[in-house]
C-alpha positions as CSV (number, residue, x, y, z in Angstrom):
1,X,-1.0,-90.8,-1.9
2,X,-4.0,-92.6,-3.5
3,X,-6.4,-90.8,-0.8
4,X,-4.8,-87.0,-2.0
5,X,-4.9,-87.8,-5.4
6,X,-8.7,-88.1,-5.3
7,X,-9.2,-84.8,-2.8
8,X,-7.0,-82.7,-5.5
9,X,-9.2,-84.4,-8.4
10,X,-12.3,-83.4,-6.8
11,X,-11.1,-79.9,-5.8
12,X,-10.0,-79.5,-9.4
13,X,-13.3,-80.5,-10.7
14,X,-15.0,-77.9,-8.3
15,X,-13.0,-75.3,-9.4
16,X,-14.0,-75.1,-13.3
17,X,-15.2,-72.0,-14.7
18,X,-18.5,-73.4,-16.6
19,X,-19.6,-73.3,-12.7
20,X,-18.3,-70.1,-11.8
21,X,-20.8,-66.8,-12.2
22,X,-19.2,-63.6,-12.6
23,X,-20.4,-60.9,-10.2
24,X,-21.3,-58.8,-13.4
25,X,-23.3,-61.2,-15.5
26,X,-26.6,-63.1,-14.8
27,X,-26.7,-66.8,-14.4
28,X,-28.3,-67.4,-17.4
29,X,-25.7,-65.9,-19.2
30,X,-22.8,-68.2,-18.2
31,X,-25.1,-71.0,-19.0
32,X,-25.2,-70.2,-22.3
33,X,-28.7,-68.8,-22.6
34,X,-29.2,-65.7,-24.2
35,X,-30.5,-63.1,-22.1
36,X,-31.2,-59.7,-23.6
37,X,-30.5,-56.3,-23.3
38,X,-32.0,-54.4,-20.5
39,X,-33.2,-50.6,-22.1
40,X,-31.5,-48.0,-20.2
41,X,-32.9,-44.6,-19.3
42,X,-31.8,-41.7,-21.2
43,X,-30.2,-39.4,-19.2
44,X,-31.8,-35.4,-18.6
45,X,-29.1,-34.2,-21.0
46,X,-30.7,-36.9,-24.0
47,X,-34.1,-35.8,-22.8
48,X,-33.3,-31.9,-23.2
49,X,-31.3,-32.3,-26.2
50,X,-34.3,-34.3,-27.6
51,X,-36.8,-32.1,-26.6
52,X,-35.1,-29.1,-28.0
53,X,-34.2,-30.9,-31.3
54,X,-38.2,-32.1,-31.8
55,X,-39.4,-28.4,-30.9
56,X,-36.8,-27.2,-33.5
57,X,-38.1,-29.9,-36.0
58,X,-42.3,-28.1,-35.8
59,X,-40.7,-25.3,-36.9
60,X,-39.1,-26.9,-39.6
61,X,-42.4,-29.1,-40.6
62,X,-44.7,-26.2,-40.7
63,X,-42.1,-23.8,-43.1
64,X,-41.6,-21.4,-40.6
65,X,-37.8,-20.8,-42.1
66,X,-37.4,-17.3,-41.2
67,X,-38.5,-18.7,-36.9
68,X,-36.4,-22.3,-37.6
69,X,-33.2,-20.3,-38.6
70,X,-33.8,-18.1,-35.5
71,X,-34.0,-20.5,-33.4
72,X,-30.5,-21.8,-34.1
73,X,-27.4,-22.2,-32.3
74,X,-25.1,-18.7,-33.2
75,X,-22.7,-21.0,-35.3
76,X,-25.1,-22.4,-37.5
77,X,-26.8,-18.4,-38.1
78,X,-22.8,-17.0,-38.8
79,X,-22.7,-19.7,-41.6
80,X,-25.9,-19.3,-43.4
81,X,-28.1,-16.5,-43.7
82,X,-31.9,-16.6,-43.8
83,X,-32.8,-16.7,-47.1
84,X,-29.4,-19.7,-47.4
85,X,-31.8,-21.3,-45.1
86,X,-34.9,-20.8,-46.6
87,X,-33.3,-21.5,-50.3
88,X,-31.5,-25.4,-48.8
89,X,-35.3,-26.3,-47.0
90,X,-37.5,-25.3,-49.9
91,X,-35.2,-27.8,-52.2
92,X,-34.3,-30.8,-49.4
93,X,-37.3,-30.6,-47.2
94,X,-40.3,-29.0,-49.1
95,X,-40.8,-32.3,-51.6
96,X,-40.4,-34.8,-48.9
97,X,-44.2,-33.3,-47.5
98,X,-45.2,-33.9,-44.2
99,X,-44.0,-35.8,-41.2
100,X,-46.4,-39.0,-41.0
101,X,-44.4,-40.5,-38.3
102,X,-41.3,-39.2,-36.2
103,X,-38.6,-41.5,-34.1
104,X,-35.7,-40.9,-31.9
105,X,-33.8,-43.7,-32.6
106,X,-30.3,-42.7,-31.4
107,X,-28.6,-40.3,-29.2
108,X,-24.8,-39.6,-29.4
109,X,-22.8,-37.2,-27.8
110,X,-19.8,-36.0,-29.9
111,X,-16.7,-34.7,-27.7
112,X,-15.5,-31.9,-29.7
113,X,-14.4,-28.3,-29.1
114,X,-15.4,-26.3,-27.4
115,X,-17.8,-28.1,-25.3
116,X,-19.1,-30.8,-27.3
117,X,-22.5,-31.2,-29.2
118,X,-25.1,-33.5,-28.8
119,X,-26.5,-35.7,-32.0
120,X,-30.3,-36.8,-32.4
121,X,-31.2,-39.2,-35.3
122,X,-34.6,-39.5,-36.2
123,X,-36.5,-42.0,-38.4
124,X,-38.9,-40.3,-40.1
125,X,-41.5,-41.1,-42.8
126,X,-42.8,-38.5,-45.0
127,X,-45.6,-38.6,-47.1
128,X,-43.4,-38.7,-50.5
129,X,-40.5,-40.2,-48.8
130,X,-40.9,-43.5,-46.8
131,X,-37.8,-43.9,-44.7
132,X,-35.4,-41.1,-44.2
133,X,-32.9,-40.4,-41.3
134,X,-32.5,-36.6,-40.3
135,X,-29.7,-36.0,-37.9
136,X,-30.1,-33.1,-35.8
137,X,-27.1,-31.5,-34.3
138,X,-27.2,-29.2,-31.0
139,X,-24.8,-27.7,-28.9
140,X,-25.2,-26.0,-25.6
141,X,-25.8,-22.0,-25.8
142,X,-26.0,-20.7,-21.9
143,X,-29.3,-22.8,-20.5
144,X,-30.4,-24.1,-24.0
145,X,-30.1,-26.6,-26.4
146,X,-29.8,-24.6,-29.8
147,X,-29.8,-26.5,-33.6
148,X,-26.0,-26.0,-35.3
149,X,-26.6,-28.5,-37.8
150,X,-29.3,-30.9,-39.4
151,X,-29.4,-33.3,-42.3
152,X,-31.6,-35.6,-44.2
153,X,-30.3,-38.9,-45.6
């Protein structure tokens, strides 16, 4: 009795889960040292969207309104008009001056009728304004990205 007392105590003590490593996490981790995040790639759909919503954004930098509203998605064009468009930018983005430096610092895609849109935030600084986040919306038009939406906070 004495002799399988001490082989279940040892098998017991074997078995604890400090000593265990999940297939899923590095040693490190289970050892309690922090390990960070690896970056992840962005996928071709992040890149395109991205692309699309930084060409739309030169436009939008150099006042070319009449070209920028053009160059939106068919949604965003039903709901404002050119000179809409022209009137919003000269008040929100006009003052703000140029881009000094430009940022994609998040990428989310939204899952919303009828085939979802892609959101870009950007980090910009201005030369009146030094920290601003515009949010540039796009959605899928046949091959394209195209601009349905874009703030500044």
């Amino acid at each position: 009795v004495l002799i399988m007392s001490v082989i279940l105590g040892i098998a017991a003590l074997a078995l604890q889960p400090q000593g265990i490593v999940m297939p899923d996490q590095p040693r490190a981790q289970s050892q309690g040292v922090a390990v960070p995040d690896q970056p992840r790639a962005p996928s071709r759909t992040e890149l395109d969207a991205t692309g699309a919503a930084n060409e739309w954004l030169a436009l939008v930098d150099a006042g070319r309104w009449e070209e920028s509203w053009r160059a939106t998605g068919a949604s965003f064009r039903a709901l404002n008009t050119v000179q809409a468009w022209t009137d919003a930018s000269g008040q929100a983005r006009v003052p703000l001056g140029a881009v000094v430096t430009r940022n994609a610092v998040e990428h989310q895609q939204v899952n919303a009728p009828p085939h979802g849109y892609e959101m870009v935030k950007f980090e910009t600084r201005f030369a009146n304004r030094a920290r601003a986040i515009e949010t540039v919306t796009l959605e899928r038009e046949g091959q394209a990205w195209k601009v349905v939406g874009y703030r500044i906070d």
